[in-house]
C-alpha positions as CSV (number, residue, x, y, z in Angstrom):
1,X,96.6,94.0,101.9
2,X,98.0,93.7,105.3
3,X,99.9,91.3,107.5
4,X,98.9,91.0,111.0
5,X,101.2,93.1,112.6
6,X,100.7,96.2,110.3
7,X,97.0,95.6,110.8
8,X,97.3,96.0,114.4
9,X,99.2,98.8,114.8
10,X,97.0,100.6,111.8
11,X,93.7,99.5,113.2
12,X,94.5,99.8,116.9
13,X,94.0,96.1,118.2
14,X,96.1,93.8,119.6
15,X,97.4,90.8,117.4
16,X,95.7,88.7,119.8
17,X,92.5,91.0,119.4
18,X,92.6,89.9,115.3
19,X,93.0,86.4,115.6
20,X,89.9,86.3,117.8
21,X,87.9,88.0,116.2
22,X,89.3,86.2,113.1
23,X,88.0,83.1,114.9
24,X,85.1,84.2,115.4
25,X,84.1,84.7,111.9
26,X,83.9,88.7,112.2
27,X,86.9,89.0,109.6
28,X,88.7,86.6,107.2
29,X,92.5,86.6,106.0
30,X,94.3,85.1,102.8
31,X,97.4,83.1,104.1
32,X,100.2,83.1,102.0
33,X,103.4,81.0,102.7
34,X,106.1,83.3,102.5
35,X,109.8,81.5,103.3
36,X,108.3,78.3,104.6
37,X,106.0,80.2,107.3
38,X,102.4,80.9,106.9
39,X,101.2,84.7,107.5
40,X,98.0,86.4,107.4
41,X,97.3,89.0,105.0
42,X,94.2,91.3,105.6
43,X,91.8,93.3,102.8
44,X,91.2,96.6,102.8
45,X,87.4,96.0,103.7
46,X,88.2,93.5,106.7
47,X,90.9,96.4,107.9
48,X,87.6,99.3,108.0
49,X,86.1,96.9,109.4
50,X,88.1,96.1,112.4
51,X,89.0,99.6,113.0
52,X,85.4,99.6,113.6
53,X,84.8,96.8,115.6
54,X,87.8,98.0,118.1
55,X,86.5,101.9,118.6
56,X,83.0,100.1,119.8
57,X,84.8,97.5,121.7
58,X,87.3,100.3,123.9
59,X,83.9,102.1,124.2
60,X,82.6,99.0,126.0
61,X,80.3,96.7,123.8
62,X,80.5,93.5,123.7
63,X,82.4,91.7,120.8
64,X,78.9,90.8,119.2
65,X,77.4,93.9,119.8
66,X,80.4,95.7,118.7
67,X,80.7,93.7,115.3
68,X,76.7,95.0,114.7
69,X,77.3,98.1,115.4
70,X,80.7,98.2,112.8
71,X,78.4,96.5,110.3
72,X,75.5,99.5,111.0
73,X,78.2,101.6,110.2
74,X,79.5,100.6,107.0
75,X,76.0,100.5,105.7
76,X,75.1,103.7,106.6
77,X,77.8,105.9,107.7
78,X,76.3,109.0,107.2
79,X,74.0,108.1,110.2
80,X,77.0,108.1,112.5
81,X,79.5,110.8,110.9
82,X,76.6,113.4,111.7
């Protein structure tokens, strides 16, 4: 698992990037108090996921579309890796 930070520079998006599209339901994280502060930690599938979701976002889809197109992806990604 990840924290945000390592999740952003690993997937490519901005912290602000994952917390939207956190919000928007694309991707979930486990927060875990650590020292009195709260911090999100990220699974390995929302991570492959996101990396997704950002390569068809800077290629200019839409959030929505781009989260389709990531879920495509993982379903079948031998239709893409061709």
């Amino acid at each position: 698992m990840l924290r945000i930070t390592e999740m952003a520079r690993q997937t490519g998006a901005s912290v602000d990037e994952l917390r939207y599209i956190e919000r928007k339901g694309f991707i979930s994280s486990v927060r875990k108090c650590i020292v009195q502060r709260e911090v999100r930690q990220y699974r390995d599938a929302d991570i492959n996921k996101t990396g997704l979701i950002i390569k068809y976002r800077r290629q200019g889809f839409t959030w929505d579309t781009a989260y389709r197109k990531a879920l495509e992806e993982m379903a079948k990604p031998s239709l893409f890796n061709e």
